[in-house]
N, C-alpha and C positions, 0 to 999 in steps of 0.2 A: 115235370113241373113247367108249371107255362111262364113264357120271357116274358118279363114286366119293364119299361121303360124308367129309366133313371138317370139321374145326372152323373156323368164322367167325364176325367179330364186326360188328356196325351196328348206329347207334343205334335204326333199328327194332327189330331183334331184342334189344337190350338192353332195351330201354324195355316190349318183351310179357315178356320175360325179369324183369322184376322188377315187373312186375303179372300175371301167371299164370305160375306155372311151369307146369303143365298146358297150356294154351295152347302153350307154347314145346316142348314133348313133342308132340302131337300134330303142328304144325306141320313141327319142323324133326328130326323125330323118327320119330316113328308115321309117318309119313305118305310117309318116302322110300319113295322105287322103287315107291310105288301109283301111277304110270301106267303100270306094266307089266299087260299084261292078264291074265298066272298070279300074282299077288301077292292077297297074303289079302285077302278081300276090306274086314274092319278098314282095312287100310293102304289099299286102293281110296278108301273111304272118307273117312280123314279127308286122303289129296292132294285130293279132287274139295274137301272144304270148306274144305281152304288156297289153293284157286285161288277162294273166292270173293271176289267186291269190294263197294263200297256205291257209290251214285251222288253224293255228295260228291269219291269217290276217283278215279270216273272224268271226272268232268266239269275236277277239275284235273289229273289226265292228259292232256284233253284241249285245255287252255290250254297245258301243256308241250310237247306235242309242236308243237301249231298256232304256236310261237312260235320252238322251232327251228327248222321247216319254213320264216318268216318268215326266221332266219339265214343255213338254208342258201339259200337263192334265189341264181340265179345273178345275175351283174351286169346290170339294165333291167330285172329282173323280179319286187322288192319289192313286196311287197304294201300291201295298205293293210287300216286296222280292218276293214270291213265282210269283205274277204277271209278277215281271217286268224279273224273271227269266225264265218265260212261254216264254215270248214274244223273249229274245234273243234265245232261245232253238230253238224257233218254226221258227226263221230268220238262226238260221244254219243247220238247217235242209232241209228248203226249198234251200241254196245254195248248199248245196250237193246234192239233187236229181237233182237240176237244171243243174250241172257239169256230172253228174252220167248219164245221157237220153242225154247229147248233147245238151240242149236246147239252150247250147253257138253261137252253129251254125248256130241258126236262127237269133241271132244277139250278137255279142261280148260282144258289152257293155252295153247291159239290162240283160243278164242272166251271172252265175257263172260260170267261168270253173276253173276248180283244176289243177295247176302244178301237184299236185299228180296221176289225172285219165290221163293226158295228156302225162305224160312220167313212165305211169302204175307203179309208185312206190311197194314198198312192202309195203308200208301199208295198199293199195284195192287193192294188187291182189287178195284175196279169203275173203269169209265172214267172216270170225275168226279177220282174221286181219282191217275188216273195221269196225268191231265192238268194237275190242279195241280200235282203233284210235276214233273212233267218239265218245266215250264213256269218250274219257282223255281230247275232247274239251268244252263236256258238262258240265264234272265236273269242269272246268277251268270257266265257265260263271256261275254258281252255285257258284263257292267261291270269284269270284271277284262280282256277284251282292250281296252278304252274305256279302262283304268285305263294300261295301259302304254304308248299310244297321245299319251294327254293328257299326262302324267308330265311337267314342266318337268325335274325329276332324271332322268328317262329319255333327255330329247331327244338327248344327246351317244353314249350307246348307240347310240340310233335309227341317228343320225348315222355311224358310226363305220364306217372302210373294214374289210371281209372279211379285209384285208392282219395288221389289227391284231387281232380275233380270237385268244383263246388257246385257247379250250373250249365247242364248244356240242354241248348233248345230241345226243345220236342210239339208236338202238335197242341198237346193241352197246355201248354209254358204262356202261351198267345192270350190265354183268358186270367193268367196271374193280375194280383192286383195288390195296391198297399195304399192307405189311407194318409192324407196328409192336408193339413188344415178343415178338416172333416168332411174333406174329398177325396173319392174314389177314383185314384190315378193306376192307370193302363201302362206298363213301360218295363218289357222285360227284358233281358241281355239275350247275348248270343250266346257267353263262353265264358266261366271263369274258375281260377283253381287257386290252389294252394301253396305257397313255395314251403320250404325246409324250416320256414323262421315264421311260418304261421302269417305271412303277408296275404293279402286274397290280390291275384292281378285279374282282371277282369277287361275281355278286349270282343269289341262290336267289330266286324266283319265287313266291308266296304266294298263293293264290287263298282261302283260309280266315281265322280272326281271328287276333291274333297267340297263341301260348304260349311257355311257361318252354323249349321242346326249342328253341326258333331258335336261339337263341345259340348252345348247345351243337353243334348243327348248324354252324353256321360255322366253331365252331372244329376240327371236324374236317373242314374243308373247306381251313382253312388247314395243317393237318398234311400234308391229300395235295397240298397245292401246292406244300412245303418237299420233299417225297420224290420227287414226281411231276414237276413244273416246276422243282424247284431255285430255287423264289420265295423268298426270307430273306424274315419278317418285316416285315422297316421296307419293304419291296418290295412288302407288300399288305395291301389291304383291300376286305371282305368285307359287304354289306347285305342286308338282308330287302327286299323290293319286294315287301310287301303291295296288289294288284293291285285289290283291288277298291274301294279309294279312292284308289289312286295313291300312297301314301305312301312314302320308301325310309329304310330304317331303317340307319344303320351301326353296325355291331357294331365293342363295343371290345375288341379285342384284344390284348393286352399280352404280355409273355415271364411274368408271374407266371398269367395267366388261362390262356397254352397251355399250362405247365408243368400248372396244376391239371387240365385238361382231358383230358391225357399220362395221370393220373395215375386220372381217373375210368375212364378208357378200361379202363388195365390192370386196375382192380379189378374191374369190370364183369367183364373177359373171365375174368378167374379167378375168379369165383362163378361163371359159365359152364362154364367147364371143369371144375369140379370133378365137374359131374352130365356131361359129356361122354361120350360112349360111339360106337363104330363101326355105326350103321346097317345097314351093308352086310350086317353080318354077324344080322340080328333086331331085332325091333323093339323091344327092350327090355324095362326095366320102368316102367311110368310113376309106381308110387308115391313116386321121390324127387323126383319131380315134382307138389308137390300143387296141388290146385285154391286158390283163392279161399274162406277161411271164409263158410259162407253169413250168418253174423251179423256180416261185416266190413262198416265201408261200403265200400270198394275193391268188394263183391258188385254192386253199382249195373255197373261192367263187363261183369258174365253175360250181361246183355241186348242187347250190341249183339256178341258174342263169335261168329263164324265155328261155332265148334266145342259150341253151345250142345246140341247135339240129343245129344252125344257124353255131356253132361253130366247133361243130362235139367233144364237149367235153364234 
């Protein structure tokens, strides 16, 4: 079945959507149907630079999957720290050689490419320096799988029969979706289960420091649990498990916070949709889409921006 272009909302693409509109045109915009090989080569273009990623992003990609893959284990075959530390190691490693050889080239969005090898940063330009960079993302997946491991707040997780499980990632969980103000929102958890009293606790995975989007994130966690699981409210609650000191945060969520929440959601989506347009049918225009004033400080963004070469900045 072939992809057809449509409007959707997440608070990723909300969050680039109101720090670059240009960013959010290139990406979810310019950039469709450039993995077809008769597409402008523009559109070639800026898909190859929305598939790129940074090595912060893969190496906690690589704690999230290594920790599902801990979930699903069958029964006797749990892993333990050093295991489930092997496995993310062994996941950021193969996406770095995978960035490192090109192998992006043979296809975008099955192999790794590095903002960092892509616009030759100083941290692989010579081996000194790719070896400390690779060395600070190791020990980063080392203390956040130590972090969930040791976790006194973790241990009953740990603990916790397969039986009682409500949701743990997996590869296809990425494309889940629930409908809200008759928008198609993106936004699935990491991990949630079920206590003894029928509670659903539900906890996102943090391998970075804390920010202002956590909360927010939760509470749109708890929306797709009211739609998706039919969880009411006073039925759950939702934590940060900042991984890399162990710490587990509970978010307070109230009927006035998810009402506000409801509320950012939709407006988001309609300053979104106002610039909305059918892909399928061209690539647009991207001037209602502008850049970043170069005299803003929000311009501080340009530098670490996917689509910076697009911009010439």
């Amino acid at each position: 079945m072939a992809l057809t272009h449509e409007f959707a909302w997440s608070a990723s693409r909300a969050s680039n959507f109101a720090e670059c509109r240009r960013r959010h045109y290139y990406h979810y915009y310019g950039g469709w149907q450039g993995w077809n090989r008769g597409a402008e080569p523009e559109r070639q273009q800026m898909y190859q630079l929305s598939k790129l990623t940074r090595m912060p992003m893969v190496a906690g990609d690589a704690v999230h999957q290594s920790l599902a893959r801990y979930f699903h284990a069958k029964p006797g075959q749990v892993a333990d720290a050093k295991e489930v530390s092997d496995w993310a190691v062994a996941h950021l490693r193969r996406c770095f050689g995978e960035s490192q050889s090109g192998q992006w080239q043979q296809s975008a969005s099955k192999f790794t490419h590095l903002a960092e090898h892509h616009y030759q940063e100083e941290v692989v330009r010579d081996r000194d320096a790719v070896a400390a960079y690779g060395k600070s993302f190791v020990e980063r997946i080392e203390r956040s799988v130590q972090g969930f491991f040791a976790s006194r707040d973790l241990a009953w997780v740990r603990e916790a029969s397969p039986d009682d499980y409500v949701f743990v990632e997996d590869p296809k969980s990425a494309f889940d979706s629930f409908t809200l103000h008759d928008t198609k929102i993106f936004g699935t958890p990491d991990f949630a289960l079920r206590d003894a009293d029928g509670h659903v606790h539900l906890y996102d995975w943090k391998t970075g420091r804390p920010n202002d989007a956590d909360a927010f994130q939760l509470h749109v966690y708890a929306i797709f649990a009211r739609l998706k699981w039919d969880v009411p409210l006073e039925q759950f609650t939702a934590y940060d498990a900042y991984l890399n000191d162990g710490e587990v945060v509970r978010c307070d969520i109230t009927p006035a916070s998810l009402a506000a929440a409801e509320e950012r959601i939709r407006a988001s989506a309609g300053a979104m949709r106002e610039l909305h347009f059918d892909a399928d049918r061209g690539m647009g225009d991207p001037e209602p889409f502008p850049r970043i004033p170069l005299d803003s400080p929000a311009a501080r963004a340009c530098g670490r921006c996917n689509f910076r070469e697009l911009c010439g900045r």
